[in-house]
N, C-alpha and C positions, 0 to 999 in steps of 0.2 A: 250636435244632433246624434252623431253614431257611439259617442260617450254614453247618453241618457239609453241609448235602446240598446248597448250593451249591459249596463247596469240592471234595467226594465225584464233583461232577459236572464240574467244571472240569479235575480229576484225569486224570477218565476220556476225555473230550475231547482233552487232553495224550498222553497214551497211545495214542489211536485215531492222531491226525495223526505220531508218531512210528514206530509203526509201516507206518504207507502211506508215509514217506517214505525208509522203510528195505528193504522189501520189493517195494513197489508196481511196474510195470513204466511206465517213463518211455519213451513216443515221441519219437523223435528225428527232427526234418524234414530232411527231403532238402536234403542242398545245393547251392545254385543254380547253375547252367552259368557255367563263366569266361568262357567268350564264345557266344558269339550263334551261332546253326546257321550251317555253311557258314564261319567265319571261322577260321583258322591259329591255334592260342597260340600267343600270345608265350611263349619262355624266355629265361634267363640266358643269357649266349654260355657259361657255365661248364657248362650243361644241357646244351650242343650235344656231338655226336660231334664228332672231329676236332682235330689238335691245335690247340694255341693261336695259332698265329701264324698257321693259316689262318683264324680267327673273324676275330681281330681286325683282319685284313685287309678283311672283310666290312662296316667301318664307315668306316673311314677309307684314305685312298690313302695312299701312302707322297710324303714332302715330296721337291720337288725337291730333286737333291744339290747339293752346290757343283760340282761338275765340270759335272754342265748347266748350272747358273747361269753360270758362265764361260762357256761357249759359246754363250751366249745373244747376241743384237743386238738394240741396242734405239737407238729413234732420239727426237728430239726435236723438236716440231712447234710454232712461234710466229715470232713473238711475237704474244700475242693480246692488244689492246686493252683487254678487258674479261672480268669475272669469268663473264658470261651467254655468251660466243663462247666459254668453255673450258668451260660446261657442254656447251653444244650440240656440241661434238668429240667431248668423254668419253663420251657417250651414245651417240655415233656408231659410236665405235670400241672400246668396250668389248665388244661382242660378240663382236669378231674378233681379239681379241688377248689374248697369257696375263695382261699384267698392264701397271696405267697409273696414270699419276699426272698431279698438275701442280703447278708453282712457279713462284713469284713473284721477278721481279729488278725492278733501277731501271733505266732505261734515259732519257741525256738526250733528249730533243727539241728541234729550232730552234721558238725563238717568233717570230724575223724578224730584221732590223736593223736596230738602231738608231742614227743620226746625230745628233748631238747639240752641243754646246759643252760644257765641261767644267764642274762647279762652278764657281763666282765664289765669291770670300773674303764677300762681303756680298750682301744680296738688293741693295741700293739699285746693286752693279754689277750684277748680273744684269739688274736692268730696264734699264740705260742702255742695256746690252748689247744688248737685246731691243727699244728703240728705235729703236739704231743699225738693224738687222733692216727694221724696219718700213720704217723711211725710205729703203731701198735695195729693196725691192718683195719683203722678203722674209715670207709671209703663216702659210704654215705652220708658227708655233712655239707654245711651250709653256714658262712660266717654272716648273717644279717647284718647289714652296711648302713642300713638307715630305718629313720622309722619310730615306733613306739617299740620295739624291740630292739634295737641298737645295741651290737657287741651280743646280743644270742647267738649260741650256735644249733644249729636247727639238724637233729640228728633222725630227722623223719617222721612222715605224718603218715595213718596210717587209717584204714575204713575198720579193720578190724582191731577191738581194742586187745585182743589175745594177740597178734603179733607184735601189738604196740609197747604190751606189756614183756615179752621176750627180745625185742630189741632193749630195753631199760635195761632189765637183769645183765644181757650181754654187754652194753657199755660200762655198766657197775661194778662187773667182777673186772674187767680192764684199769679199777681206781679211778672212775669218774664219779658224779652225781647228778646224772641225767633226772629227770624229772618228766612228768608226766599229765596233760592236759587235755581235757577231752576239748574240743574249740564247737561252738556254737555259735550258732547265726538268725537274727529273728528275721521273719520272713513273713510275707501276708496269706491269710489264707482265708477260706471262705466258706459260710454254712448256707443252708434253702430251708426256711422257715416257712411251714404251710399250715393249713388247718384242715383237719381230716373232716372228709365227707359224711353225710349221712348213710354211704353206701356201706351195707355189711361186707365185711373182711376185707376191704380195701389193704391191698399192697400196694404200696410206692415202687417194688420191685417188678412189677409189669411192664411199667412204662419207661424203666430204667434198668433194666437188664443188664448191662455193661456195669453195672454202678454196684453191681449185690455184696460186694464183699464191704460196701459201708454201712454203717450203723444209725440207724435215724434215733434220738434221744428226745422223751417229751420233755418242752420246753413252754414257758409262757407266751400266751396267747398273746396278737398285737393287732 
């Protein structure tokens, strides 16, 4: 008996919550503001009045053509020493010009020159050699002991090549045959490639004032 009128009553419960969810009147909450009082919605450009090609305009510029790129000038500013001297340019001049770059070449350097005697076939000549030297008043040498020069004697390097060239004379007239080499060394260095403004008389030399005594050269546009 308390089976059946639990059942009876479970029924009727079933029944009750079936019809309130068939009948009943369900509120529905307001839907929240898209944006914030006082602020513009946003739409699609596809929302927008107007034809297409004038939205799409509204986002993006139109690319330089190649006909202005041709007509473009654009010059080249180096050679700069160091990677930190072509920051300090680019930073410079990037505010006043359409577009910049920079690259990297080798470029030799003089290291000095150097006066010398050539290899000897054996070290055991090089020292005779380097004896003979001595015993004639000659103080400034250097027997190269290893190396790609091996058994040279190394009679001085020099920043000036007129001193370089009167120490040669003075070991020559002593019956040597020093010889004489200027020594180079490639090294990296660096240009700023820009394209000049539409502004009339633009000087690069404004914005780089420390820099006046280099030479900007027109170069091809990129």
């Amino acid at each position: 008996m308390f089976f059946r009128l639990l059942f009876l009553l479970l029924l009727a419960l079933n029944a009750g919550v079936a019809a309130w969810l068939a009948f009943g009147a369900t509120r529905v909450a307001p839907a929240p503001a898209r944006t914030d009082a006082g602020v513009p919605e946003l739409r699609l450009l596809s929302e927008r009045p107007g034809p297409p090609e004038t939205q799409s305009a509204e986002l993006d510029a139109a690319p330089e053509s190649r006909a202005a790129l041709a007509a473009d000038k654009c010059m080249s500013l180096g050679p700069f020493p160091t990677q930190a001297d072509v920051r300090v340019a680019i930073d410079a001049l990037t505010p006043h010009v359409p577009r910049i770059q920079y690259r990297e070449t080798q470029a030799t350097q003089s290291r000095g020159w150097w006066v010398f005697l050539p290899a000897f076939a054996t070290r055991e000549q090089a020292l005779q050699t380097a004896r003979a030297l001595s015993a004639k008043g000659v103080r400034d040498y250097y027997v190269v002991t290893a190396g790609d020069q091996q058994n040279t004697i190394s009679l001085g390097l020099f920043h000036d090549p007129g001193n370089a060239e009167r120490r040669r004379a003075q070991v020559t007239e002593l019956g040597f045959q020093p010889q004489l080499r200027e020594r180079v060394e490639a090294m990296p260095v660096y240009f700023v490639d820009f394209a000049l403004p539409d502004t009339p008389q633009f000087d690069w030399r404004t914005w780089l004032p420390q820099r006046a005594d280099m030479q900007a050269q027109p170069v091809a546009c990129f």
